[in-house]
C-alpha positions in Angstrom: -25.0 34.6 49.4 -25.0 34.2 46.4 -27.3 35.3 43.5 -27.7 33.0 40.1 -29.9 34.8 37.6 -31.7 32.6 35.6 -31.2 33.1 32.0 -33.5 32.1 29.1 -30.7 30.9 27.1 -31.6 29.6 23.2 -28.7 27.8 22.3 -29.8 28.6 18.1 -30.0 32.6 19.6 -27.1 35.0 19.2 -25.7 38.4 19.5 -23.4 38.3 16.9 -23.7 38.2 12.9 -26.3 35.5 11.6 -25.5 32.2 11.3 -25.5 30.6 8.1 -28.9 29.0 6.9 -27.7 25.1 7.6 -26.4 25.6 11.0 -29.7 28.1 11.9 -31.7 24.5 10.4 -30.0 22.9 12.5 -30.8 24.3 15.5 -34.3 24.9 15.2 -34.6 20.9 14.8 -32.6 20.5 17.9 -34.7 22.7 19.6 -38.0 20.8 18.5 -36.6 17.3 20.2 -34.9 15.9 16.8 -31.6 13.7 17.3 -28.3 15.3 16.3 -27.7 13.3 14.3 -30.8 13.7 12.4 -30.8 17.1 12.7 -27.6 17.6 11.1 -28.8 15.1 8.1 -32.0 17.0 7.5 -30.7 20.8 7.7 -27.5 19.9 5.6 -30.4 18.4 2.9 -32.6 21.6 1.2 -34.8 19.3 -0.5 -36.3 18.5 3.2 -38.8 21.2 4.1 -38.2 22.0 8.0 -41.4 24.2 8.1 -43.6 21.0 7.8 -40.9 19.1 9.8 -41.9 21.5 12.6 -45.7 21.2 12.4 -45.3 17.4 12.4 -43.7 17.6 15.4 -46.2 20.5 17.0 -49.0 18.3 16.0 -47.7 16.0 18.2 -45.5 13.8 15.6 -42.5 11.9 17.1 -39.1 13.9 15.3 -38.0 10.5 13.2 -41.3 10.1 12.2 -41.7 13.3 10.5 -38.3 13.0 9.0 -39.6 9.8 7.7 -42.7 11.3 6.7 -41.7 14.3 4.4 -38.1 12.2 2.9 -37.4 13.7 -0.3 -38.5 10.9 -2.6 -36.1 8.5 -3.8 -33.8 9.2 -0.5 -32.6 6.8 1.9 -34.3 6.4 5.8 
């Protein structure tokens, strides 16, 4: 028989030295349902605040909405 123990595995979660502040962006985004893509667009872009990204999305907000939603002005969709 054998025994698989199930493992709450957080792909953004690590034992090792932190990650760097993009790639950590990154991940959380992931985590909340964003496309790669779009994650990797809006962590690699400073301006974008992924605090109110993730209440958007919490609230109930579909991911490319809020990205659409809180767009750094003058940037394109």
């Amino acid at each position: 028989m054998t025994i698989n123990p199930q493992h709450d595995v957080r792909p953004c979660r690590s034992d090792g030295p932190p990650v760097d502040v993009t790639t950590w962006r990154r991940c959380r985004l992931l985590e909340a349902g964003f496309a790669t893509g779009l994650a990797a667009r809006l962590a690699a872009d400073h301006r974008v605040d992924i605090h109110a990204l993730l209440q958007l999305v919490d609230r109930g907000c579909p991911p490319a909405l809020a990205a659409r939603i809180l767009a750094p002005a003058g940037s394109a969709s």
